[in-house]
C-alpha positions, 0 to 999 in steps of 0.5 A, a space after each residue: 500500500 502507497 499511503 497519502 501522507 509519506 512523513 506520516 507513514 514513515 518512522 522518522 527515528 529510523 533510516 530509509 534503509 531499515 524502513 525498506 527491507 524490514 518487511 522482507 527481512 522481519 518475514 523470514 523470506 530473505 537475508 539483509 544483503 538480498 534485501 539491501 540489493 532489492 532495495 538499491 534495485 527499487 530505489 533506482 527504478 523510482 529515481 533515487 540513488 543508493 545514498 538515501 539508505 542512510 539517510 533518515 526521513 527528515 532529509 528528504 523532500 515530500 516528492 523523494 519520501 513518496 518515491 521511497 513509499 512506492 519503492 517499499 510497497 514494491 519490495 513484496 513482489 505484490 501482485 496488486 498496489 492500493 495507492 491512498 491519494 498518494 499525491 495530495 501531500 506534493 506539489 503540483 510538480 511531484 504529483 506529475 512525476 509520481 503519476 508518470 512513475 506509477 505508470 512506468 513501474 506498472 508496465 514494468 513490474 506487471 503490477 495491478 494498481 489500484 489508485 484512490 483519488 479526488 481528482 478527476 483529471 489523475 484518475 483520467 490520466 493514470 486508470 484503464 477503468 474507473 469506479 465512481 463511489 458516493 456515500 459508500 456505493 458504486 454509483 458508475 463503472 466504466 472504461 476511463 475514456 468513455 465514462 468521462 466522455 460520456 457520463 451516465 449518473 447525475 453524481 459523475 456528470 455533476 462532478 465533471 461539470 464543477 471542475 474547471 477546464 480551460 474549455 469551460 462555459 464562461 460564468 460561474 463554475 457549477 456546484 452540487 447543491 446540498 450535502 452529502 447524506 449523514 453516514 451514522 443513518 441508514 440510507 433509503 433508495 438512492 444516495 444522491 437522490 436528495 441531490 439529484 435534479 433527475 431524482 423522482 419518487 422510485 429513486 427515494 423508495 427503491 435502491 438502485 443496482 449497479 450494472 454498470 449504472 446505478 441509476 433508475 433514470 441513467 443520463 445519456 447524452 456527452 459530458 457537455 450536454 449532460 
């Protein structure tokens, strides 16, 4: 797992050498020079050197942190990488770079990835496929290309149309009215129907099953009529 925040993640008392090959060691399948050998290989394969063995968290910047977050969730050979909005804590900047390197280690080491984000443009960047959730549930799945292109529930198309682009309609940027429903209650029928201008009397009684969306009036026109 890639966590969202590195400095919080990682133990700031001890080296970046001990963080990477702790795991792999403390579970018996390798020895400490194997170890320190895979963990040079991976810190090379995410862009930094061997030096950074010694060092501590302290001294290293938040985009070098998370390259080394990537490279230890790499050291078990996982066969499926979970990435917690793994560039909220960087700069514009170290976000491109991580993206760019989570795309390139994923052709490289035959890893699967999946990444959790608010942001729509990373997900239309980095996923072959997306699943949009709201209040705990599924609300659409799709082909990345074509779920943005073409956006089927209310709650994917709202979202689309309130972020900025430099295409947009001049004007003030679109907001979903309302709240999110509260999570200690029990939800009846859809989640966003309380949200949702589409929403009718079946949507409040009736929950909707994803297949692929969780709709009981799916949109289907583009995104820019939607």
């Amino acid at each position: 797992m890639i966590f969202q925040d590195p400095r919080a993640a990682i133990n700031p008392l001890r080296r970046v050498g001990d963080f990477l090959t702790e795991g792999v060691r403390l579970g018996g399948r390798t020895g400490a020079a194997d170890a320190e050998r895979r963990a040079i290989e991976l810190l090379d394969a995410v862009g930094l050197g061997p030096e950074l063995l010694r060092r501590h968290p302290g001294q290293l910047s938040g985009g070098m942190l998370q390259r080394v977050m990537i490279a230890a969730a790499l050291m078990g050979d996982p066969v499926l990488l979970l990435a917690d909005e793994p560039t909220t804590a960087l700069d514009v900047t170290s976000q491109a770079e991580v993206v760019a390197l989570l795309g390139r280690l994923r052709q490289r080491f035959g890893t699967g990835l999946l990444f959790v984000t608010h942001d729509l443009g990373l997900a239309a960047a980095i996923s072959d496929r997306v699943h949009v959730m709201y209040a705990g549930r599924i609300v659409e799945s799709g082909p990345a290309g074509a779920l943005f292109e073409r956006p089927r529930h209310p709650y994917t198309a709202a979202l689309l149309a309130a972020t900025p682009g430099l295409d947009a309609r001049p004007g003030r940027l679109a907001a979903i009215d309302g709240q999110p429903p509260d999570p200690r209650q029990e939800l009846t029928g859809c989640a966003f129907a309380a949200r949702c201008p589409f929403a009718t009397a079946l949507c409040r009684a009736e929950t909707p099953v994803a297949h692929p969306v969780a709709c009981h009036h799916p949109l289907e026109g583009s995104r820019t009529d939607a």
